[in-house]
N, C-alpha and C positions, 0 to 999 in steps of 0.2 A: 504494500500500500504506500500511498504518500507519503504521511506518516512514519512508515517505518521508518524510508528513504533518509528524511528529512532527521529525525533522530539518529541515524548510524553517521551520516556527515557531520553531526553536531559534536560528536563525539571524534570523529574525524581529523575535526578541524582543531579541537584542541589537542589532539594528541602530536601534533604537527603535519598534519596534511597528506592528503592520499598518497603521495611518492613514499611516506615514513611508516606504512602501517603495512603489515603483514596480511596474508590471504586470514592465514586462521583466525587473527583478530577480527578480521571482519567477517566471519563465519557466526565468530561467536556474541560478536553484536549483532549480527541480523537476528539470530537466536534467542537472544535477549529481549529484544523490542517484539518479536513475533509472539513469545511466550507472556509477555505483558498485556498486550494487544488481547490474545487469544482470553485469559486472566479475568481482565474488565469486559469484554463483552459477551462472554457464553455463559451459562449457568453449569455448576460443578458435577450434574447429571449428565451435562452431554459432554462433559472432560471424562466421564468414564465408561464411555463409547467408544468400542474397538476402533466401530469402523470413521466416526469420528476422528479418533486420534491419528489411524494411517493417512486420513485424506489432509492431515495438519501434517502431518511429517512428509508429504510430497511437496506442498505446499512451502513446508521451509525450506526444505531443496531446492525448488525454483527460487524462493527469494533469494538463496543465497545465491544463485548462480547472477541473476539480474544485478543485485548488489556487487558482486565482482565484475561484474562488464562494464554498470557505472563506474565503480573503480578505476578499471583499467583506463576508462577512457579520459576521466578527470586526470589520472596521474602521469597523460599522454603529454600535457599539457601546463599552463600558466590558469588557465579560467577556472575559475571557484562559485561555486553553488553560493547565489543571494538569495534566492528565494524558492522556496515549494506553495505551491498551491493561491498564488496571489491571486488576490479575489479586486476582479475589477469590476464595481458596482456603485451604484447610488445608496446601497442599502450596509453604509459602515465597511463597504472596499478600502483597502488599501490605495488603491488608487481610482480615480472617478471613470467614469466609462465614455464612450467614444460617444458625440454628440454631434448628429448630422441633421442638420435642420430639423429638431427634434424628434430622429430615430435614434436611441440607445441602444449602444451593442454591450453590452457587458457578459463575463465570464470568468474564467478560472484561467490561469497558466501553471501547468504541474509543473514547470522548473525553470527560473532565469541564473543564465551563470554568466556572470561579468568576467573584465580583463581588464585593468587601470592601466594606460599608455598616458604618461602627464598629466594633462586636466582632462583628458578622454576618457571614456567608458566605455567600452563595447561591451556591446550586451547579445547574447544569442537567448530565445525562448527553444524550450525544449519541450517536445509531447512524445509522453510514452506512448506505444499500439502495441497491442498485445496480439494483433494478426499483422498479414504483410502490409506495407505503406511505400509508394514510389510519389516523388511531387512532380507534377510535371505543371507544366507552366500554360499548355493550351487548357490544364482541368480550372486557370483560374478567369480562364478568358468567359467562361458561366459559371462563376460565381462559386467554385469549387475550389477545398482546399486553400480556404482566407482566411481561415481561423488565424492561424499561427501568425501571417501577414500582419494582420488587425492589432495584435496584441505586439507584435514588436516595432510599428512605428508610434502607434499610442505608448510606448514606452520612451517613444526617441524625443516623444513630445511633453510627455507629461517624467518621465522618471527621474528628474534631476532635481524634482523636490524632494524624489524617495531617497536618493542612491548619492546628493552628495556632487554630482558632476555630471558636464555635458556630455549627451547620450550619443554612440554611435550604435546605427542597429547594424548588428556583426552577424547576423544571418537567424534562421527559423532549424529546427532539427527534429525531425524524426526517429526517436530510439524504442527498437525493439522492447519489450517489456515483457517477455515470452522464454521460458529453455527452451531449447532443440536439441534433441537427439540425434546425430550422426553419426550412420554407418561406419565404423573404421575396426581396422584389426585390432585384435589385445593388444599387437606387440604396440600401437601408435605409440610417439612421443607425447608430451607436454605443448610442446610444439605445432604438433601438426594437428592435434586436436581442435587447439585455439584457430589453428588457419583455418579448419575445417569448419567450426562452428562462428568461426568470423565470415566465410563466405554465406553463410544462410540467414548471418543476422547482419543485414547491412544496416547503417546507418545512409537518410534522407533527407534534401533540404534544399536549400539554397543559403550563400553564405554572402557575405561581403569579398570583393575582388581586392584584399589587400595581404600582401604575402606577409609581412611580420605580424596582423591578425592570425594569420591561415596557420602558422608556426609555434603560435602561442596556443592556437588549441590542439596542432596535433603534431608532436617534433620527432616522432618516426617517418624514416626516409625508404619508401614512400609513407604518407601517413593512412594510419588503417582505420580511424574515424571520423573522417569529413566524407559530406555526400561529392566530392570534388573527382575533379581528371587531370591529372598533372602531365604536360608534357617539355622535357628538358628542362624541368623544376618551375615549369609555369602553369599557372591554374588556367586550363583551355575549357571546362565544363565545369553546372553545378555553383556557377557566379554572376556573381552583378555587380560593376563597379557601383561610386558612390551617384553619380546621375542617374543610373537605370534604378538605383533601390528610390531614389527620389519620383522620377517615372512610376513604379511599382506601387508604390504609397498612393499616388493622385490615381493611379487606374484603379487600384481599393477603395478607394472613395469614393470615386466615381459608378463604381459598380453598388456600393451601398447605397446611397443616393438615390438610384432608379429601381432598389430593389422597394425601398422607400418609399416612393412615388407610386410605384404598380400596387403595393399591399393597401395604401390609400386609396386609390381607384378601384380596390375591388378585384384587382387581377391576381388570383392566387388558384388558378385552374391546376389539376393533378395531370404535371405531365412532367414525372424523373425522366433522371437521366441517366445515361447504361453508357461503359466505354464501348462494350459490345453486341450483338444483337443478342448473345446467347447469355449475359449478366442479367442479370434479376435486382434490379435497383430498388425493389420492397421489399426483400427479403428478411431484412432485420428492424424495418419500419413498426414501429406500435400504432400508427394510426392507419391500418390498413383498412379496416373498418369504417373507420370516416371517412375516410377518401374516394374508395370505391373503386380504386386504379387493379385494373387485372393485367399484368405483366405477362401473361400468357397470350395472354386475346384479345388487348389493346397494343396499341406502337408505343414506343417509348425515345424520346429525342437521343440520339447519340454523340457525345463528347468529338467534333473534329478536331481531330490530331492536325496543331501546327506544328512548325520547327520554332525551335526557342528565338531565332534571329526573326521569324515573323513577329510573332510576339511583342520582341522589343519594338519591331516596324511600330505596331498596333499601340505599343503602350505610349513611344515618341509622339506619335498622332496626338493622341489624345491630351496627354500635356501642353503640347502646342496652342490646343483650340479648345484648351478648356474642356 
């Protein structure tokens, strides 16, 4: 959970920081918080539940593997966890929520980690997914995959009363939040285990196009937790210099704005959206019932795939003219 997260860095950090702490330490604080956790919320009848207690012992097995990936990936690097779960609301948020001609967006960010260069700040938002996560940049051309967007330049804007200094937004990150089990012989190493369960747990995003950013959060050569493409030590994919993230932010606005506009007018017909004809975009929908969309036996719009260089075309546009 959040929670745990947020308590084993806490401990973390005063112990001197994820580079100085051992796997097993952090075994046995995930351990710790997960038995606390389990402690205050269950009643001492279902703690003596066999089959209760096996599904809490797989359960802290994934945590701890999750807990060591964050690990790994913080101790990759310079950036340090500032925040879990910041609550962006009118209702007692930490910080106020995004006001667009009187649309409110507010929400949660499960994790902001900073990086202080001088009076700078870069900030990256982090969201765990506990299935797979790819960001691609035609899903935000409809309004797809803006969450994380949203929450990190309302941070560029509003976070320098939280945090202290002027904001750079240093990218959005999608982190696996899931074990995987992969296939490999007894004999594997330590090594190729990690390689092997690092190819299935990618890390997703978009990042800021600035190499001693890129450096500070991953200084493995190449580095194995940026959603990036490095070619000859130059980030070629998976960026956006600092105009295009400025672009980025005004096409977000812009697309909230007329999401805005339509919900006022009335226009809120049921018609998802599939990357493929054979996706099932209600699949995990709760309001199937109210809607009344049948995915089987109605069309459903499909997501057209640009290249990332149109996009910027489309985003440049739109800055331009407003």
């Amino acid at each position: 959970s959040h929670s745990l997260r947020e308590n084993v860095c806490g401990e973390v950090r005063s112990g001197g920081g994820f580079a100085a702490i051992t796997g097993e330490t952090l075994r046995a604080l995930t351990r710790k918080y997960a038995e606390a956790y389990v402690a205050e919320s269950f009643r001492p009848a279902q703690l003596r539940d066999k089959r209760f207690l096996y599904l809490f012992r797989r359960l802290c097995d994934t945590a701890e593997n999750i807990v060591l990936e964050m690990a790994e990936q913080l101790a990759a690097g310079d950036f340090l966890p500032l925040d879990f779960e910041l609550d962006i609301s009118d209702r007692g948020g930490e910080l106020p929520p995004l006001d667009l001609g009187g649309v409110l967006v507010e929400g949660k960010v499960d994790r902001v980690d900073g990086w202080v260069d001088g009076d700078q700040l870069y900030l990256c938002v982090a969201d765990y997914k506990s299935g797979p996560k790819e960001f691609h940049l035609s899903d935000v051309c409809e309004g797809q995959t803006i969450q994380m967007l949203i929450y990190l330049f309302l941070l560029k804007a509003e976070g320098e009363q939280r945090y202290g200094k002027r904001i750079v937004p240093g990218g959005v990150l999608y982190l696996p939040a899931r074990d995987k089990v992969v296939p490999l012989p007894r004999s594997s190493t330590e090594e190729e285990i990690r390689k092997a369960r690092a190819a299935e747990l990618k890390v997703s995003g978009l990042m800021l196009d600035d190499l001693s950013m890129l450096r500070a959060r991953d200084r493995h050569e190449p580095p194995r937790y940026l959603p990036v493409s490095f070619k000859d030590g130059v980030p070629v994919k998976g960026v956006a210099d600092r105009r295009r993230m400025e672009e980025l932010d005004s096409f977000v606005r812009g697309l909230l704005l007329r999401m805005g506009e339509e919900l006022r007018a009335g226009k809120a017909e049921a018609s998802p959206l599939a990357h493929t004809p054979a996706e099932d975009p209600c699949r995990y929908c709760e309001y199937g019932r109210v809607c009344g969309f049948d995915a089987k036996r109605q069309e459903k719009r499909l997501i057209r795939r640009i290249t990332d260089a149109e996009f910027w075309q489309l985003a440049q546009r739109e800055a331009e003219h407003g």
